[in-house]
N, C-alpha and C positions, 0 to 999 in steps of 0.2 A: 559065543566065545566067552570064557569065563576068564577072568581078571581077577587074581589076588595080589594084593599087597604087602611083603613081610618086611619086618625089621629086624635086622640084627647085630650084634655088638659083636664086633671083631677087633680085638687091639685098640680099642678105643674111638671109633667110629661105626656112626649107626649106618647103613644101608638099605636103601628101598630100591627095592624090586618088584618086579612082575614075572608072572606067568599064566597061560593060553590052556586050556585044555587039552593041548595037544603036547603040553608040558616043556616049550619053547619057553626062555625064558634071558630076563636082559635086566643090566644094572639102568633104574631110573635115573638116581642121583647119589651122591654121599655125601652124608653127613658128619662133620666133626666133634665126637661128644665134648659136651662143656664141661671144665675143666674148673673146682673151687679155687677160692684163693685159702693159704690158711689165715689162721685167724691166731690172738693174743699172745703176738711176737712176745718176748720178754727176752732182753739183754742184761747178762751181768755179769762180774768181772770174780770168778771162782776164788781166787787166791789173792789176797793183799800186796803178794811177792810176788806177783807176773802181772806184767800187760795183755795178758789175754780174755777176750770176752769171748762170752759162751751166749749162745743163742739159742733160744726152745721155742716154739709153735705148735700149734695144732694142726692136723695135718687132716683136711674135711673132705678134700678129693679121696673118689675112688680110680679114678680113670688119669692120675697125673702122671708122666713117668722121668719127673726128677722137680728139685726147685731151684731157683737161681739167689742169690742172696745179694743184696744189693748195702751199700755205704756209703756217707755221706760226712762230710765234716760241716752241713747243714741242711734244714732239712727238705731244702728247692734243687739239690746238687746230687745225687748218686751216681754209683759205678759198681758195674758187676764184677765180684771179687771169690764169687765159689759157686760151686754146683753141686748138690747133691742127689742122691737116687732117689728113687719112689719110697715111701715110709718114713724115708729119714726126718723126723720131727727136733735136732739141733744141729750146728755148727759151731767150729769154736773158730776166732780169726786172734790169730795169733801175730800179724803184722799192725800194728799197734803202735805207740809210743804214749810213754806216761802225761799225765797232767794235760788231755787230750777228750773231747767230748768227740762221742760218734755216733752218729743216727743210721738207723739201720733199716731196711724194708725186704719184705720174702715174698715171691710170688710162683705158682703151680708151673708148669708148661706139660702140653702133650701135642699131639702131632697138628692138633687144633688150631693151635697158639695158645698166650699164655693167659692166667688168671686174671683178677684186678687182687693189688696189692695189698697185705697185712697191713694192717697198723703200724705206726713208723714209732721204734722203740729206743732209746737214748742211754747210752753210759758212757763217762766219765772215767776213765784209767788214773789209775794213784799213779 
């Protein structure tokens, strides 16, 4: 009996399989592709005349299919405050209040779960 072994990427997870000579064939196990985290958040505040900050990352996944954005008013405390799609490398968060310091952190998710987190990025609203 002959035995092959394939892997293949479907949606984001790998799959091994078998198959017999007789070309019977059956799922072994699945696997959930690993998912990056991005990398060198930078938060800044566009306009002097708004409290809104803008957030950009690098976005290192191939296999993620959105990011979650997370905020803090320190930086042992966050909460998940958006989500974006697959690609999207900024957010702006426009709920805000001036004369206000905010830490911020971005991480991947796919059907996996989710990445380990950016670097944790800080601005101050005039």
């Amino acid at each position: 009996m002959w035995v092959f072994v394939l892997i293949l990427l479907l949606g984001g997870a790998f799959f091994i399989g078998f198959a017999s000579r007789n070309f019977s064939s059956g799922l072994l196990a699945a696997v959930k592709a690993p998912v990056y985290g991005p990398t060198n958040l930078i938060a800044t505040q566009p306009t002097a005349s708004s409290t809104t900050v803008r957030l950009t990352w690098q976005d290192k996944s191939t296999t993620e299919s959105g990011f979650k954005i997370e905020r803090g008013l320190a930086t042992s405390s966050f909460s998940v405050i958006g989500q974006v799609a697959t690609n999207t490398v900024q957010y702006f968060d426009s709920r805000t209040v001036a004369s206000t310091t905010y830490y911020y952190r971005v991480r991947a998710f796919n059907k996996g779960g989710y990445s380990p987190y950016s670097n944790t990025a800080s601005v101050t609203t005039h």
